[in-house]
N, C-alpha and C positions, 0 to 999 in steps of 0.2 A: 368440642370433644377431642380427646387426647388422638393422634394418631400413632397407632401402634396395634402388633396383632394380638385379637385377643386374647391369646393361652400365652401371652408376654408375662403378664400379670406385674405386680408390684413389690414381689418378693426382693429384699433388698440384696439378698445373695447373688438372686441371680442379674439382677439388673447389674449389680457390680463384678462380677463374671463375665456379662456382655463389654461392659467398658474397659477394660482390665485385657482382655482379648484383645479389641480392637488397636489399641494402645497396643501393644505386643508386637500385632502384624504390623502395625503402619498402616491401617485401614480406614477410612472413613466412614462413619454412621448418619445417612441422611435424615436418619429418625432417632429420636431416643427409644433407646431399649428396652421397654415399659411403659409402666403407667408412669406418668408424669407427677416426681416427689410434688405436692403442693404445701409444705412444709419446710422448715429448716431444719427440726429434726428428722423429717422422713429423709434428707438429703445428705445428714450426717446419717445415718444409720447406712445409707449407702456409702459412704465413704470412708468408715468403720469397716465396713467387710470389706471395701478394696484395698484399704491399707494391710489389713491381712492377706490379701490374695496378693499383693506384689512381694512382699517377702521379703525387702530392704529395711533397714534402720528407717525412721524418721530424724533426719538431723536440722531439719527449719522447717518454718511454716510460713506461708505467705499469708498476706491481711489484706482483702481486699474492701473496696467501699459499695455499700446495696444503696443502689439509685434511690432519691427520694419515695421518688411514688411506691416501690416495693418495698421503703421501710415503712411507710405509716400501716399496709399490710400484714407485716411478717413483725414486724416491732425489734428489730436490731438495726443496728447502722453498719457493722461490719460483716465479715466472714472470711473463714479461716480455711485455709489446704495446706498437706504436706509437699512439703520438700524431702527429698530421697535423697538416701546415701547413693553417691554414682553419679546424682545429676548438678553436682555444683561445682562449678567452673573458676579455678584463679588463674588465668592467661597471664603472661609475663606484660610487663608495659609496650604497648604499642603490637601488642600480639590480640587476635580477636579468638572471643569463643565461639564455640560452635552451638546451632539451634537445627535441631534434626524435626524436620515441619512434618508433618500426614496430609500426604498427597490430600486433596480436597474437604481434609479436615479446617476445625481453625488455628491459626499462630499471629501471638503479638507481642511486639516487645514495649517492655514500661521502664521507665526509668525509676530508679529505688534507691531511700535509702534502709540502708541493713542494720539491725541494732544485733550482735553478738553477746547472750548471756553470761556472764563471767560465772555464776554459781547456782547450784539447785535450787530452784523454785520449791518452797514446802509445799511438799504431800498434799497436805490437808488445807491450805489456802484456795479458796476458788474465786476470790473478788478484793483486783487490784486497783489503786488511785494510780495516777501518772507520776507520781513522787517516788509512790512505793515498786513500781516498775524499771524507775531510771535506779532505782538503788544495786538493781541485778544486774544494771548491765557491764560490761567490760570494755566493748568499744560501736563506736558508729563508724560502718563503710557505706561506701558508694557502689553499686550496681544494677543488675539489668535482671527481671525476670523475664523470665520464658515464659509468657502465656500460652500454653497449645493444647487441644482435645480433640480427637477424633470425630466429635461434632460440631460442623461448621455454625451451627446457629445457636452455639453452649450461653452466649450471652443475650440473646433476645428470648431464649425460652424463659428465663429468670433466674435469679440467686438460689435455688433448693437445687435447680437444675447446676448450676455451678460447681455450687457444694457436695453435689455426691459425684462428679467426676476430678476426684483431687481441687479440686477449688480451680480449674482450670490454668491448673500449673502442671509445666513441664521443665523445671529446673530454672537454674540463679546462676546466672554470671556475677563472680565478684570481681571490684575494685579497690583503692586504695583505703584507705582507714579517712579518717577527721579528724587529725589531731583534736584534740581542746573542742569539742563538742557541745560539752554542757555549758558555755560561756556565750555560745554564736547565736543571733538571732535567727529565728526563722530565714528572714528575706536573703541572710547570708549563705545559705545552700540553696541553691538553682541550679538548673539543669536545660538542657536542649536534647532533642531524642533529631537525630538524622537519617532518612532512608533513603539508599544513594545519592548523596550528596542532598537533599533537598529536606532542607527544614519541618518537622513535621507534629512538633507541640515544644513549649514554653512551660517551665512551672517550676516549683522547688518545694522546699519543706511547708513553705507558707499553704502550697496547694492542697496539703494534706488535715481534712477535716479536723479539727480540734488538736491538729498537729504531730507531731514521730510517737511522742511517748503516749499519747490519745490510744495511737494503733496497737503500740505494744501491750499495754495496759488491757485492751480488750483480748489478744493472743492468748496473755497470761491466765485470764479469769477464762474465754471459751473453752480454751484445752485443758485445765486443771478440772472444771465442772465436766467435761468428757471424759478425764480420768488421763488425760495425758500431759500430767505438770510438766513445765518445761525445765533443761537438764543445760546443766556446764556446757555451754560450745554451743548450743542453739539458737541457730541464724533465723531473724524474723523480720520480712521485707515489712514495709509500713504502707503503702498504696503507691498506686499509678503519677509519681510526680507530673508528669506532664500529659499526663494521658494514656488510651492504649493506641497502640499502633500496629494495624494488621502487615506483616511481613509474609513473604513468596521466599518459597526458595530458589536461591539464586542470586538472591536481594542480599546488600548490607547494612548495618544500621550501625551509628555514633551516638553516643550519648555522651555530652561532653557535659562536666559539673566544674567547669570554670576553672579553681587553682585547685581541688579537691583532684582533679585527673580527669578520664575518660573511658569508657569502656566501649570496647569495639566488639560485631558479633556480625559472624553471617550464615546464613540462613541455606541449608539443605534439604534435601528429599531425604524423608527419614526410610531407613529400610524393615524388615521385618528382625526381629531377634533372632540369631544365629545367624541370618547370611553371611557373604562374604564381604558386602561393599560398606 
């Protein structure tokens, strides 16, 4: 049985009004705010009203990968959240970004790489191959997603649950570009993710199911069939290179992608919107 009170109900308005708040104050939600989406559309239809209730551009979208066992239930492999204008980070080299955590909410950092849209996606397209994905694109960086939600247990509830709190994104550090991209093999882009100083996953492009342009390719067709084709300049992470990695504020983390660069970030108590700190 869901826990939740019952006059919460499942109204996706208000369920994203509850998340959208919480996110706001810097508040934690021990519970979800509702009936619990059992669904990937009941999860998008909330994350459709939150994208409206935040009131920012959409400039990327992250892609994240649905565990086995809850794809042979839900019958998708991926899932998609926006990324907000405001929330994407280019720190100078050897400068780190910032990740504003919620006190007893969750926060994790992933190592990513970013594919950059060179040109509008048609309208009226809604199912891409991995050919016709890399034709859009403009270039491949290297960075760091902000995993974070105001619910500490956003990834054991499941993927609908995900999905209707921005995909459990709270913004993209970027890094440097990839030259020559389309020529390198998989195993040639790897990564190491470090939290203070101690090693804390292994992986690269190779770790990314069916591969960068797998992830994109699904971006393309999810968001166009929502009615959201994707636009010149829109940044789309591909999955968790080496995993996720739960971060504290106060903690730092590295992510070093060998000769492609490194991206540095450290981890704060987020405050509420308007204060002073």
């Amino acid at each position: 049985m869901d826990r939740h009170a019952p006059d919460q109900g499942s109204d996706p308005a208000a369920i994203a009004r509850r998340l959208v708040t919480a996110r706001r104050q810097a508040q934690a939600l021990p519970d979800y705010p509702g009936e619990l989406p059992r669904t990937l559309d009941q999860g998008y239809a909330c994350q459709d009203e939150a994208i409206a209730l935040w009131g920012r551009p959409v400039v990327g979208w992250k892609v994240g990968k649905i565990p086995a066992d809850w794809e042979s239930l839900l019958g998708e492999e991926r899932l998609v959240g926006p990324i907000f204008e405001g929330a994407v980070q280019a720190p100078a080299p050897r400068e780190a970004g910032r990740f504003a955590v919620i006190p007893g909410g969750f926060a994790a950092v992933e190592a990513e790489f970013v594919f950059r849209i060179g040109a509008d996606a048609p309208a009226d397209k809604t199912d891409y191959t991995a050919q016709e994905a890399a034709d859009l694109v403009e270039t491949l960086l290297v960075g760091v997603e902000l995993a974070g939600s105001p619910l500490p247990l956003i990834n054991v509830l499941g993927p609908p649950i995900v999905v209707s709190d921005f995909g459990n994104n709270s913004g993209l550090i970027l890094g440097p570009e990839v030259p020559g991209w389309r020529s390198l093999a998989a195993d040639e882009l790897t990564c190491e993710t470090f939290i203070d100083g101690h090693l804390v996953g292994e992986g690269g492009a190779a770790s990314i199911s069916g591969g960068l342009l797998a992830a994109l390719a699904f971006a393309l067709s999810r968001c166009a069939q929502r009615g959201y084709p994707l636009k010149k300049g829109t940044l789309v992470t591909t999955g968790a290179a080496t995993g996720i990695h739960d971060i504290l504020a106060g903690q730092r983390s590295r992510v070093s992608f060998g000769r492609w660069g490194e991206v540095l970030c450290n981890a704060v108590a987020a405050m509420p919107e308007g204060s002073d700190a």
